[in-house]
N, C-alpha and C positions, 0 to 999 in steps of 0.2 A: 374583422369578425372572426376569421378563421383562427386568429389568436387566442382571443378570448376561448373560443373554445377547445382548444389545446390545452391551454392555462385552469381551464372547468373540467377536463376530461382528467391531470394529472390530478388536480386535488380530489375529485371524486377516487380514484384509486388509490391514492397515496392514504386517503381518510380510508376506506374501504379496510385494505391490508390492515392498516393499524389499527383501526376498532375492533377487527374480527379475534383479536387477542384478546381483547377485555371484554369484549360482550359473550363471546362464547367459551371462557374459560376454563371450563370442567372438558373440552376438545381434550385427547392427548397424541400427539404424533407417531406416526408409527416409528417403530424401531431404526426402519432402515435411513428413515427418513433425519430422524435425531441425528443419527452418525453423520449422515451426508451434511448436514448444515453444521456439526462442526468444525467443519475445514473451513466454510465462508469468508471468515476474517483472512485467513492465511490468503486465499487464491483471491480476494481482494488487494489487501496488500502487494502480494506481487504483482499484480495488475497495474499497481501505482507504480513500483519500484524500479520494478526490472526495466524498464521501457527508458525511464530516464538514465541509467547505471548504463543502459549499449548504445542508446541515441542521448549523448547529453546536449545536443547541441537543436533537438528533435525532427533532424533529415538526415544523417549520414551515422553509420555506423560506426564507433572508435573502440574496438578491439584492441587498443595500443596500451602500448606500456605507460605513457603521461596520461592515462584517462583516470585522475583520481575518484570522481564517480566511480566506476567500474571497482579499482583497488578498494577503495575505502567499503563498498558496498559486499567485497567480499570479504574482507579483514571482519566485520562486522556479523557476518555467517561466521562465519568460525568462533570469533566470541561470544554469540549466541549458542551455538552449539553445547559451544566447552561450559559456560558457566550458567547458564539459563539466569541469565542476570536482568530484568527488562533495562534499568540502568547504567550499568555495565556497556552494555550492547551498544546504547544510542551515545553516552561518554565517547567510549572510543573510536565508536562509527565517526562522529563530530572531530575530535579531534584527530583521530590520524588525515581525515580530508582535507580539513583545513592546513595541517602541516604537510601533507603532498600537493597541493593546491600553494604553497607558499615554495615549496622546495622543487616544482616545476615551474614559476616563475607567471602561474597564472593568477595570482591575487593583484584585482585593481588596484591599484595604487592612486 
């Protein structure tokens, strides 16, 4: 029982948050608040990112030099940086991993 209403508790606000866009849409946010929610994607993403890139193995820390997470995930900052390319970015991100990941001897075979 206590599920179901877990599972009734998340769709009632899950519906709530999302309706409250479209039914009340003349709403306009405040200023401060605009700026503050465009970072969201960013500090979500790292949320995702970073956590795999230092814990790839998700218990132990690998600050090493064979950590192609880690390298690939930073080659990949800088590419982003330098060319603001979103393509560019995940290309190279991709391929240098895979080729430090081949050229550390860690691709299954």
């Amino acid at each position: 029982m206590n599920t179901w209403l877990l599972i009734l508790g998340m769709l009632l606000i899950t519906f709530t948050t999302r309706y409250s866009l479209f039914a009340w849409s003349h709403l306009q946010f405040p200023e401060g608040l605009r700026r503050a929610l465009h970072y969201v994607p960013i500090a979500v993403l790292s949320a995702i990112v970073v956590p795999g890139m230092l814990l790839p193995d998700g218990q132990h820390w690998a600050l090493r030099a064979d950590n192609a997470y880690l390298l690939a995930g930073l080659a990949s900052i800088l590419v982003a940086a330098v060319t603001r390319h979103l393509l560019a970015t995940i290309a190279s991100g991709l391929l240098l991993f895979f080729v430090l990941r081949w050229a550390f001897g860690q691709l299954p075979v």
